[in-house]
C-alpha positions in Angstrom: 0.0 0.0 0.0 1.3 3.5 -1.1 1.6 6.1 2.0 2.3 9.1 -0.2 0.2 12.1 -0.6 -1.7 12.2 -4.0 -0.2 14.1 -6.5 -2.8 17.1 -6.7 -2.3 17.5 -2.5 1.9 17.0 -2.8 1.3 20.3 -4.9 -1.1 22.0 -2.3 1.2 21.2 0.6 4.2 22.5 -1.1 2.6 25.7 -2.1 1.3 26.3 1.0 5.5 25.3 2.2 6.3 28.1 0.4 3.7 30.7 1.5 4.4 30.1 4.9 8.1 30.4 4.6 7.8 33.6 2.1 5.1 34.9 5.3 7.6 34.2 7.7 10.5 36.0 6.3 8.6 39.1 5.1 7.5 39.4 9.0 11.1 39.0 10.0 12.3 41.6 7.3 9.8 43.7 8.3 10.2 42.9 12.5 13.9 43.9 11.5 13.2 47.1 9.6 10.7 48.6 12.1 13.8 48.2 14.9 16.3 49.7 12.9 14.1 52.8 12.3 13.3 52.6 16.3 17.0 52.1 17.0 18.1 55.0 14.1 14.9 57.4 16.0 16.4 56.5 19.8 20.1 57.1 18.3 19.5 60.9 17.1 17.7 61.6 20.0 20.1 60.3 22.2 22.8 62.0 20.1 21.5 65.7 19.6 21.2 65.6 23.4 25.2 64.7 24.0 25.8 67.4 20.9 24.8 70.4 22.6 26.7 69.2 26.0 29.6 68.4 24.3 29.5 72.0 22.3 29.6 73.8 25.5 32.1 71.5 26.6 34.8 71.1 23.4 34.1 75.1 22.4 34.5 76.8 25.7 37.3 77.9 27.8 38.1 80.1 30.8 42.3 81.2 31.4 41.7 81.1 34.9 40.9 77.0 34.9 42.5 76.0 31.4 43.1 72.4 32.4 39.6 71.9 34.2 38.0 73.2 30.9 40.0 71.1 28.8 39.6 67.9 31.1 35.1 68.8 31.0 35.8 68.8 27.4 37.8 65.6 27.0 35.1 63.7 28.8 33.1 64.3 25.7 35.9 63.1 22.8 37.3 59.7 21.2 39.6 58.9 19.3 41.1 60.0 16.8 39.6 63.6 17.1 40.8 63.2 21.2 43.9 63.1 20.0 43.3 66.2 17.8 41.8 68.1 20.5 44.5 67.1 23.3 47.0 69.2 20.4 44.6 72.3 19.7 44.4 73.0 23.5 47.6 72.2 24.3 49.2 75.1 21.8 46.0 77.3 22.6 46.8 77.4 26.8 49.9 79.7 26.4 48.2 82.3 24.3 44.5 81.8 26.6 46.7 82.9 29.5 48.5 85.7 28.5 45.2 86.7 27.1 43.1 86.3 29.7 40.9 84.9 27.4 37.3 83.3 28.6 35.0 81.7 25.7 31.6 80.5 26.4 29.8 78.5 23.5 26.1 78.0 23.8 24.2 76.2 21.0 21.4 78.2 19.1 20.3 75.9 17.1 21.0 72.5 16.2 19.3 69.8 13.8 20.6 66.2 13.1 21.9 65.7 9.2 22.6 61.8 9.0 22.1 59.4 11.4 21.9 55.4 11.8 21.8 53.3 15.0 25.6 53.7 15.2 26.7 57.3 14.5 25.4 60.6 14.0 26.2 63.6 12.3 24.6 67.0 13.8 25.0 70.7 12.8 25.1 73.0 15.4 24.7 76.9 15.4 27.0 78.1 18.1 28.2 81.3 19.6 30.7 82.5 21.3 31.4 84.5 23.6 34.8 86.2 23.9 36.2 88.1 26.3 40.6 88.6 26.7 42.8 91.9 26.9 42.7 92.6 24.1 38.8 93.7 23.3 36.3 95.9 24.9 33.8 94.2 26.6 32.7 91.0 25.2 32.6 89.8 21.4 30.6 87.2 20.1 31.3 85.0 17.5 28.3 83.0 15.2 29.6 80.0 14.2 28.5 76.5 12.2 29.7 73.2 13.7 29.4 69.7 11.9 29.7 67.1 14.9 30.0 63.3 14.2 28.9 60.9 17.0 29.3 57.7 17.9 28.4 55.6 20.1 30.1 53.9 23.1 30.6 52.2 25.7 30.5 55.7 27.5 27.4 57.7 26.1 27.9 59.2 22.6 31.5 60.7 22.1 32.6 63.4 19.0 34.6 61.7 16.7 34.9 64.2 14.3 34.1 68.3 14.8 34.1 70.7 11.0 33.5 74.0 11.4 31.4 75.1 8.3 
């Protein structure tokens, strides 16, 4: 006695095979591509926040505590671009001191360009505020910053900084 399916159902049960794998994958592609977006959506959020801290941090400076400013600003870098910013400060202190100089960044405006669960590029609209001996009262200073984030172990650190 033959156990086999008839033909006509050997054809119904493989086309119903393949609809239930094609279902399957299209609700895993699709499980996938809604936690990517929620991942992408929790990254710039996340992101824009540490942007403006890390502004305020990396753009400001006060004579008076040079190496406190720099080490608040360092908390916020990684690196390759630590490495960068370790060198700007270190050849900006001599002329900060003899200066005087005090500049405090605050972020106008800021907006995310590019982001994915990973990294993050925002553009910031800072100004600065300048003070040293060698102005009147206090200048400020409108500037565009490109900031590149990632993500770490540590929060989001800059990895790259442009001024535009």
């Amino acid at each position: 006695m033959d156990m086999s399916l008839p033909a006509p159902r050997r054809v119904v049960t493989a086309v119903l095979a393949t609809a239930l794998a094609l279902a399957v994958g299209l609700a895993v592609v699709a499980w996938w591509s809604a936690q990517r977006a929620a991942d992408t959506e929790r990254a710039r959020t996340e992101a824009l926040a540490a942007a403006g801290a890390a502004t305020q941090a990396i753009f400001s400076y006060d004579y008076r505590g040079f190496d406190a400013s720099v080490a608040n600003g360092r908390q916020f870098v990684t690196g390759d671009f630590a490495t960068e910013y370790a060198q700007t400060t270190s050849t900006l202190k001599a002329a900060a001191t003899s200066e005087r100089a005090v500049v405090r960044a605050e972020v106008s405006s800021a907006g995310v360009v590019r982001a994915d669960p990973a990294e993050v590029q925002v553009l910031l609209y800072v100004n600065q505020y300048r003070r040293n001996v060698n102005i009147d009262g206090e200048k400020v200073d409108q500037n565009r910053v490109l900031l590149t984030l990632r993500r770490t172990d540590g929060g989001w650190k800059v990895v790259h900084a442009l001024a535009i």
